[in-house]
C-alpha positions in Angstrom: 17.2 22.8 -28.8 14.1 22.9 -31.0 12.3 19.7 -29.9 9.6 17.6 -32.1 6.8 15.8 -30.2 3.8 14.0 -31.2 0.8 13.6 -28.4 -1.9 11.4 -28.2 -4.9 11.5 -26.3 -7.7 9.1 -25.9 -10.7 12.1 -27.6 -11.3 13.8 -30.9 -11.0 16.9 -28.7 -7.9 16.5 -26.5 -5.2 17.7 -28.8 -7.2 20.8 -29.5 -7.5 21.5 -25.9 -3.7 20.7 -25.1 -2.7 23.3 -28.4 -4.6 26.1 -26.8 -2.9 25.5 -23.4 0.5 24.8 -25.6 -0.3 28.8 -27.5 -1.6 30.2 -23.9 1.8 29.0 -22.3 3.5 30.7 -25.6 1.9 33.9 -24.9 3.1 33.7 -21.0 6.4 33.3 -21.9 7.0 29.7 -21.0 7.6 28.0 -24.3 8.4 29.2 -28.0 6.0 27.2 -30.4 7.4 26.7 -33.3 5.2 25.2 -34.8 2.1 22.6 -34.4 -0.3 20.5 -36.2 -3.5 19.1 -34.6 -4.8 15.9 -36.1 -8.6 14.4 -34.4 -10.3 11.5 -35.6 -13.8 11.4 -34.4 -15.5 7.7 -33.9 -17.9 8.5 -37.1 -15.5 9.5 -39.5 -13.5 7.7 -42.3 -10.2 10.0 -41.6 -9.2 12.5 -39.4 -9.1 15.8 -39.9 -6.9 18.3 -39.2 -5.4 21.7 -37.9 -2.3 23.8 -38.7 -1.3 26.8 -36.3 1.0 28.2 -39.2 2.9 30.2 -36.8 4.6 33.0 -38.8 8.2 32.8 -38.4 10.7 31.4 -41.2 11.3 28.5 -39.2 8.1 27.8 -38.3 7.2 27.7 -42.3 9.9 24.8 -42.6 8.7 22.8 -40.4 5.1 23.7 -41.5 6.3 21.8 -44.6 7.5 18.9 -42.7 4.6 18.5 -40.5 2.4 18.9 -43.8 4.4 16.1 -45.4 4.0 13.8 -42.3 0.3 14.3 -41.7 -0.2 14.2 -45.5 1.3 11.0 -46.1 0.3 9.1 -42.5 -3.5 9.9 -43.1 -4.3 11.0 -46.7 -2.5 9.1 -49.0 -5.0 5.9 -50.3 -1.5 3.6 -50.1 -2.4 -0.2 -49.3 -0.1 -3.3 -49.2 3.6 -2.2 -50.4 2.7 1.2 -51.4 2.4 1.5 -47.9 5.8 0.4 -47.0 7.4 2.5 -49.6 5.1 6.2 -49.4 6.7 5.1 -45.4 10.1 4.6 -46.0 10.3 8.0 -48.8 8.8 10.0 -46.1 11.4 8.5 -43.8 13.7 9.8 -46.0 12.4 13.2 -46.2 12.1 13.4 -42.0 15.6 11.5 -40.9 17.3 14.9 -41.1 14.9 16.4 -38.3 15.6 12.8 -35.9 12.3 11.0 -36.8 12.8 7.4 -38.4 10.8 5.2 -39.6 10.1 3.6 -36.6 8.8 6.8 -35.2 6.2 7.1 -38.0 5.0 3.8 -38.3 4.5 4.4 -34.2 2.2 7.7 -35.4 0.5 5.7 -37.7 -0.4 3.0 -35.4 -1.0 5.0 -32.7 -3.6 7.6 -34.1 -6.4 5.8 -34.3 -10.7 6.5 -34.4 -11.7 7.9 -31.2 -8.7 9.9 -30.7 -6.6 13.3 -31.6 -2.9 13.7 -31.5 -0.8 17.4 -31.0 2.0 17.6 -33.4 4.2 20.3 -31.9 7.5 21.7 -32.6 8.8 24.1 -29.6 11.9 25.9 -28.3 13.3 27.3 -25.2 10.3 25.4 -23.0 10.2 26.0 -19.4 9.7 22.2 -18.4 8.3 22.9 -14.8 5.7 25.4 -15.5 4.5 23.8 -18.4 4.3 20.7 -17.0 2.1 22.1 -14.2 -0.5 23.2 -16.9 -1.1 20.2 -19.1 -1.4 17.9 -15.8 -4.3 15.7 -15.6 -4.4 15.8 -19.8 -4.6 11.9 -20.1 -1.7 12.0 -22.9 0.6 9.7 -24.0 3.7 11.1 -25.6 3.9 8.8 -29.3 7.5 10.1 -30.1 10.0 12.9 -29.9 13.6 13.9 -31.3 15.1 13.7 -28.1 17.4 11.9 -26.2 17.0 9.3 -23.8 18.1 11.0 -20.7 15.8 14.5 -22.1 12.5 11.6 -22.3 13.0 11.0 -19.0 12.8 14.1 -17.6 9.5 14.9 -20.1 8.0 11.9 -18.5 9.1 12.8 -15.0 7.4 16.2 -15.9 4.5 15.4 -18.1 3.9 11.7 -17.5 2.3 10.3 -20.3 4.4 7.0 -20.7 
């Protein structure tokens, strides 16, 4: 099952160190990325900025598209007072069909903050118990996901990061 995730950690430079172990684990074998986004938001900057891995494939590219639109629109967009609710609720729209609400992005949005970076990733066919071993002691917390109940608990049980 392709699985959508979004990261945070408490640095600018966390989520770039967690999408190199993500592509090393890749490149092992353990996981099939397809596709992730890196957004960091250093203490003396306005907005973040950010990082695409564009991994090659066809499916990759759509949800390049995706994760473009959902960056784009959380951290770019100059939306204040109800603009904000509506760019929200069209983007929504555009992102139910993949199993993240609303809910999930206003989380994103509250959750990336100044002083932090978040790892957008979009993987297949993960090993859970090896990659688990490599991002421990990361300091994450997961934000969101497209999975189930019962499939969180066993990330958590693996990856902490509640």
């Amino acid at each position: 099952m392709t699985t959508f995730t979004v990261w945070k950690f408490d640095d600018p430079d966390g989520a770039d160190h967690a999408a190199q172990i993500l592509r090393n684990a890749e490149a092992d074998g353990l996981v099939k990325v397809e596709d992730h986004a890196v957004v960091r938001w250093p203490a003396d900057a306005d907005q973040p900025t950010t990082a695409h891995g564009h991994e090659g494939n066809w499916r990759g590219a759509g949800w390049g598209a995706i994760l473009g639109l959902l960056i784009g629109t959380l951290f770019f967009l100059p939306i204040v007072g109800g603009l904000a609710g509506a760019a929200l609720g069209a983007l929504s729209k555009a992102t139910e069909d993949v199993g993240i609400t609303k809910e999930q992005l206003d989380k994103i949005r509250s959750e990336v903050t100044v002083g932090t970076s978040a790892l957008f990733a979009v993987t297949d066919q993960g090993d859970l118990d090896r990659l688990g071993e490599r991002f421990r002691g990361m300091k994450s917390k997961l934000i969101t996901t497209n999975l189930t109940s019962a499939e969180r608990d066993v990330l958590f049980e693996t990856f902490g990061g509640r």
